[in-house]
FIKOL-87031 format. One record per residue: residue number from 1; x, y, z of N, C-alpha, C, O, CB in turn; residue in three letters. Coordinates in steps of 0.05 Angstrom, whole numbers. Glycine has a CB too. Example, Ala and Ser with C-alpha at 12.3 -4.5 7.8 and 13.67 -1.06 7.14 Angstrom:
[1,[264,-114,156],[246,-90,156],[264,-66,156],[285,-66,169],[226,-89,181],"Ala"]
[2,[257,-45,142],[273,-21,143],[258,1,157],[268,23,161],[282,-12,114],"Ser"]
//
This chain:
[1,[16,-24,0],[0,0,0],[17,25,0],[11,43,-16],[-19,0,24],"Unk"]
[2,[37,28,14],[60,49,16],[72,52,-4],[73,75,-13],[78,45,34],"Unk"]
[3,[81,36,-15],[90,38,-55],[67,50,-75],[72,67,-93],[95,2,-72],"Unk"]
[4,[42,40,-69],[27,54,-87],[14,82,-81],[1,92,-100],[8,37,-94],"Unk"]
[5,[15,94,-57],[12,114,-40],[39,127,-62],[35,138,-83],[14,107,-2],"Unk"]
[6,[61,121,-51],[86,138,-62],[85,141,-100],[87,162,-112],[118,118,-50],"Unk"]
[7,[82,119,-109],[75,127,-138],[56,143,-144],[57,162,-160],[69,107,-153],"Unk"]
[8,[32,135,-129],[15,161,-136],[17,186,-134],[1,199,-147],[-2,163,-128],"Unk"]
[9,[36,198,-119],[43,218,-113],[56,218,-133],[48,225,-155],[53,223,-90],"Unk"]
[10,[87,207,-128],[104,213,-158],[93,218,-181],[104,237,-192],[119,192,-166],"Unk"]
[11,[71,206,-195],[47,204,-219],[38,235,-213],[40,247,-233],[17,176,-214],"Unk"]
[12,[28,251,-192],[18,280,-186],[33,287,-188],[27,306,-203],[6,291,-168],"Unk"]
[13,[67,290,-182],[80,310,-187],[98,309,-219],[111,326,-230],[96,314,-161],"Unk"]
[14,[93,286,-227],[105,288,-254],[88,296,-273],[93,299,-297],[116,266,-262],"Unk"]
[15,[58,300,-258],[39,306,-279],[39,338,-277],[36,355,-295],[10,291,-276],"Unk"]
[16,[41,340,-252],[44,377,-243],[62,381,-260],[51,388,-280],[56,389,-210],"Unk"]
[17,[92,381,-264],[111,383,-276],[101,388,-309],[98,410,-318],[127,361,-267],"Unk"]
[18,[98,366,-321],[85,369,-343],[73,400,-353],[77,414,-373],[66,351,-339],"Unk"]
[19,[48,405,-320],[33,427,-334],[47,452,-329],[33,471,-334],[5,429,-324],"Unk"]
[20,[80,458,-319],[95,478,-309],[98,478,-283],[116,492,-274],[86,500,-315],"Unk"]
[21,[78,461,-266],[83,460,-247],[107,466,-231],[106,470,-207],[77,445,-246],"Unk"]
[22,[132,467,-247],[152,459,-238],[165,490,-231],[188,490,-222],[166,437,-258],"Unk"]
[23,[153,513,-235],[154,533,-226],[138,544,-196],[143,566,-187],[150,543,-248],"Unk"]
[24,[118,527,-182],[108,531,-163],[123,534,-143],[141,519,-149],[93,518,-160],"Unk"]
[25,[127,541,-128],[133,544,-102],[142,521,-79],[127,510,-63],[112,555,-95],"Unk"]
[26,[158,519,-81],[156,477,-60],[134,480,-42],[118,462,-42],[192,465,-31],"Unk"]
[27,[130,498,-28],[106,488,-11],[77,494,-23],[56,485,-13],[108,501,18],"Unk"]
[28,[80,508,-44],[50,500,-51],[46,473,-70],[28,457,-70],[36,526,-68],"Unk"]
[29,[74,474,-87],[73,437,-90],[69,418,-73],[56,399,-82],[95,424,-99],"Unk"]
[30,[75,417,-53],[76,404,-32],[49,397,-24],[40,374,-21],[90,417,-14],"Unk"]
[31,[35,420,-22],[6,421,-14],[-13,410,-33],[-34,397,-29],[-1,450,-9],"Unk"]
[32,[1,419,-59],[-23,395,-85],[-14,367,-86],[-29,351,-96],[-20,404,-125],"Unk"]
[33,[10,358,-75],[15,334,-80],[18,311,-60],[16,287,-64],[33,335,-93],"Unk"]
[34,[24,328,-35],[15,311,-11],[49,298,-7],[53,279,8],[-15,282,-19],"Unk"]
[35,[71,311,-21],[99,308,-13],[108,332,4],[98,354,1],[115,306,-38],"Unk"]
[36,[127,328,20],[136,339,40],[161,363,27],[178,356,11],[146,314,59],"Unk"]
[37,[159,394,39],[169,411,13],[197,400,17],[211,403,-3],[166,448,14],"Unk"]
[38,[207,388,40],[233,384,55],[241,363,34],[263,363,24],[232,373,90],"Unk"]
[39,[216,342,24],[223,324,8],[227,339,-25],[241,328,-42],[201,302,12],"Unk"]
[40,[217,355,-28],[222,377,-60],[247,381,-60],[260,370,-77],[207,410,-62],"Unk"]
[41,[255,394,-44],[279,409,-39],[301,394,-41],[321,401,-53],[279,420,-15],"Unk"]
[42,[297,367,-25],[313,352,-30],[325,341,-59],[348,340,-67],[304,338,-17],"Unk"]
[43,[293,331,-74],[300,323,-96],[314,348,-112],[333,345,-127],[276,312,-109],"Unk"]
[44,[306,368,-108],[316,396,-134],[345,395,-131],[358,401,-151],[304,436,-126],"Unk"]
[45,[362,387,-102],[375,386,-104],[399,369,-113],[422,377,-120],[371,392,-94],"Unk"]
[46,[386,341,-112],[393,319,-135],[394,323,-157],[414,317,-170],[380,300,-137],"Unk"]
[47,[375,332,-165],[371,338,-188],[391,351,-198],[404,340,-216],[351,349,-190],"Unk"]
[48,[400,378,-190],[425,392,-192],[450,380,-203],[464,381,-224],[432,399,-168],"Unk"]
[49,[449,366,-176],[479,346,-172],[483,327,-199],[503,315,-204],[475,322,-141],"Unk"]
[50,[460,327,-214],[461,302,-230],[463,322,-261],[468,312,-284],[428,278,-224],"Unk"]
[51,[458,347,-257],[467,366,-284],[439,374,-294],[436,383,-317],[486,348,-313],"Unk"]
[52,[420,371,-281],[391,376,-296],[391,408,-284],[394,415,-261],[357,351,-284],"Unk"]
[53,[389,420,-303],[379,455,-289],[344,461,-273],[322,462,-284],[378,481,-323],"Unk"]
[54,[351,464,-251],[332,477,-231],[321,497,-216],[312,498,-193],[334,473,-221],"Unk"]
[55,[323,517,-241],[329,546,-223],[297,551,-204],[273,547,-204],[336,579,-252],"Unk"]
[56,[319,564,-190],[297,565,-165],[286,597,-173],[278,610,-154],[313,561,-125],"Unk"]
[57,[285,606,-193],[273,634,-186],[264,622,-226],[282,612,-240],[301,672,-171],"Unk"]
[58,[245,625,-235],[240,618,-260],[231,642,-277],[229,644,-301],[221,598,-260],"Unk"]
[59,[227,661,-256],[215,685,-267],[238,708,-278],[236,730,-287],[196,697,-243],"Unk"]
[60,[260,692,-271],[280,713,-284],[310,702,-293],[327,709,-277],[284,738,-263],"Unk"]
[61,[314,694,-305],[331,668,-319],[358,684,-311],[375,673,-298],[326,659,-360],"Unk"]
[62,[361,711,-319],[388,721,-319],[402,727,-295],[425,735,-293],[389,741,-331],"Unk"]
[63,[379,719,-270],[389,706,-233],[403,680,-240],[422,671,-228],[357,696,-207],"Unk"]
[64,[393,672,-256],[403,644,-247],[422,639,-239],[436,658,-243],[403,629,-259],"Unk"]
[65,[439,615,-224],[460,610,-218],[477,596,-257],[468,589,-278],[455,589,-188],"Unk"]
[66,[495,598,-249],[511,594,-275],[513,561,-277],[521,550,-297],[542,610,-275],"Unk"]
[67,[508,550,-258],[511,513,-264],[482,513,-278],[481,494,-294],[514,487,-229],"Unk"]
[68,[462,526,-276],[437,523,-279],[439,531,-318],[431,517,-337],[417,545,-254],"Unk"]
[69,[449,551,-318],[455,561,-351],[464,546,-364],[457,540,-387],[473,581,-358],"Unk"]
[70,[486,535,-348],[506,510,-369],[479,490,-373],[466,489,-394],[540,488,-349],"Unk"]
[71,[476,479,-357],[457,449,-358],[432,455,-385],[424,438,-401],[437,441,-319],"Unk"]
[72,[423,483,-382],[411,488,-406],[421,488,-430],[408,484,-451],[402,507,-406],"Unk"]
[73,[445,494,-428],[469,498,-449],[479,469,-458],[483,462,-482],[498,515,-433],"Unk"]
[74,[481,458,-440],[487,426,-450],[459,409,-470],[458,402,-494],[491,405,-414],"Unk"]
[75,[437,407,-442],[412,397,-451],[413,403,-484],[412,386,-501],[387,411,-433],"Unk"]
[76,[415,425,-486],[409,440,-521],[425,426,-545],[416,415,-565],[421,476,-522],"Unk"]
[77,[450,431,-537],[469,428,-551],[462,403,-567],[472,411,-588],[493,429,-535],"Unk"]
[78,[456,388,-571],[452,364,-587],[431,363,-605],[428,345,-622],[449,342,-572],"Unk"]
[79,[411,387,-600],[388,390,-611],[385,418,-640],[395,440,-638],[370,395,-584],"Unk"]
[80,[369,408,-665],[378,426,-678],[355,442,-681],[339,442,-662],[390,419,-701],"Unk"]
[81,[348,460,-706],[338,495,-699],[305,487,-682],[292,501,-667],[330,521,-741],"Unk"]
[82,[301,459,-691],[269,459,-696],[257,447,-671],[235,450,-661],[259,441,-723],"Unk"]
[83,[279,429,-662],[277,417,-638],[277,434,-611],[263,431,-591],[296,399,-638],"Unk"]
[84,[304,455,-616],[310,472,-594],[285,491,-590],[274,497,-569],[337,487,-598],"Unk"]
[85,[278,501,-613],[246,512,-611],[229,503,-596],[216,517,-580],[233,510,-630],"Unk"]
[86,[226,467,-601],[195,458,-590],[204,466,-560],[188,479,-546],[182,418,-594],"Unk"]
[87,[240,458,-546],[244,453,-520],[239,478,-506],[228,480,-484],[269,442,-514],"Unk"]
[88,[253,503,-525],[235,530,-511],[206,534,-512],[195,539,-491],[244,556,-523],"Unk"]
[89,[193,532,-531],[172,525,-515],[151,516,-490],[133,527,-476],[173,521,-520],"Unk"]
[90,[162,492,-491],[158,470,-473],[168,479,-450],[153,472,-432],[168,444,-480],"Unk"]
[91,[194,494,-440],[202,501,-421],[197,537,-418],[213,550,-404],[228,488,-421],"Unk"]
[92,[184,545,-426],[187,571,-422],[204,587,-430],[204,610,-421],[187,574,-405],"Unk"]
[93,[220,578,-448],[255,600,-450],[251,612,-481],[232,608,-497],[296,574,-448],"Unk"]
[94,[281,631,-485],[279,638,-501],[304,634,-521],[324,646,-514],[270,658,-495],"Unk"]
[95,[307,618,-547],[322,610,-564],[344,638,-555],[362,631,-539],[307,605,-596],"Unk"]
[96,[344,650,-558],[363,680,-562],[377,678,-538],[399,690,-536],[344,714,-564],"Unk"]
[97,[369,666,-519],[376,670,-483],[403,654,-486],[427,661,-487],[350,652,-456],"Unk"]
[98,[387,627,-488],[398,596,-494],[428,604,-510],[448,598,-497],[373,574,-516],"Unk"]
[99,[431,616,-539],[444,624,-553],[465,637,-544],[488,631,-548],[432,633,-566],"Unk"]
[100,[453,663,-526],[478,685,-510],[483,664,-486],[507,666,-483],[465,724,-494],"Unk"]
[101,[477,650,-474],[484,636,-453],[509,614,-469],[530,610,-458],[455,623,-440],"Unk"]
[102,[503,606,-487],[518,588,-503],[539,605,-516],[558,589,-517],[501,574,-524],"Unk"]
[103,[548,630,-528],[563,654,-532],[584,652,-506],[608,649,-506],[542,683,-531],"Unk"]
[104,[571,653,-492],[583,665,-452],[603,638,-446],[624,640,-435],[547,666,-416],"Unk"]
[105,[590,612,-456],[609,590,-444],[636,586,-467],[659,577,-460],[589,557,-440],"Unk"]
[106,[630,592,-488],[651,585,-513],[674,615,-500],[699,612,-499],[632,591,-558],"Unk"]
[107,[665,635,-494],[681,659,-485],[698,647,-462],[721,642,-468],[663,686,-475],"Unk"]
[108,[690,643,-433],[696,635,-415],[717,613,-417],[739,617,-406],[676,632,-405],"Unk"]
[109,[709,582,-434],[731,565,-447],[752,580,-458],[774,578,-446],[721,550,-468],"Unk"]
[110,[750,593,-477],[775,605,-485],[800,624,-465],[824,626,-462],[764,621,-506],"Unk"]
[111,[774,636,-455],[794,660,-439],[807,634,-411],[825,640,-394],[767,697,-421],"Unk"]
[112,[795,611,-411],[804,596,-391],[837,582,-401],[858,580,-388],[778,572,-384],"Unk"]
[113,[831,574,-432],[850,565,-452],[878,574,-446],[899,561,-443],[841,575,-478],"Unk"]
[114,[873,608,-448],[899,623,-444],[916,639,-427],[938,646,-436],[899,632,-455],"Unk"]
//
């Protein structure tokens, strides 16, 4: 019963996620999904650790922390004009951002180079 208790939850928050959810607030996620925000927090921070970008402030990308830029910067990189489109989309961003953010790491490599 405790496994299917916990998937169901997992199933609400990956469905939250889906709908943007993933910009809410940990404790008001918390409150739609019946997970503990201590337990959010936790995961966001795995999440991190593992290279997935998490920015905790969504409403303004150019806060972000810079591990958070790269991981967007990576995620992308493999994807071409039409694809990177659907993913801004889908994530809220903006091709042009993604692009100067991707500008900023080829600069930084180099000036690291020499």
């Amino acid at each position: 019963m405790r496994n299917e208790a916990l998937f169901s939850r997992t199933k609400r928050v990956r469905h939250a996620e889906d709908d943007a959810a993933a910009s809410y607030p940990a404790p008001r996620l918390a409150e739609e999904t019946g997970i503990s925000d201590v337990t959010l927090y936790h995961w966001r921070k795995q999440a991190r650790v593992e290279g997935i970008a998490v920015p905790a402030d969504r409403k303004n990308p150019e806060k972000w922390p810079s591990e958070d830029k790269f991981a967007i910067v990576l995620e992308t990189a493999p994807l071409n004009e039409a694809r990177r489109a659907e993913y801004c989309r889908q994530k809220g961003r903006y091709a042009e951002q993604i692009e100067a953010w991707r500008k900023a790491c080829e600069i930084l490599e180099i000036s690291v180079r020499t």
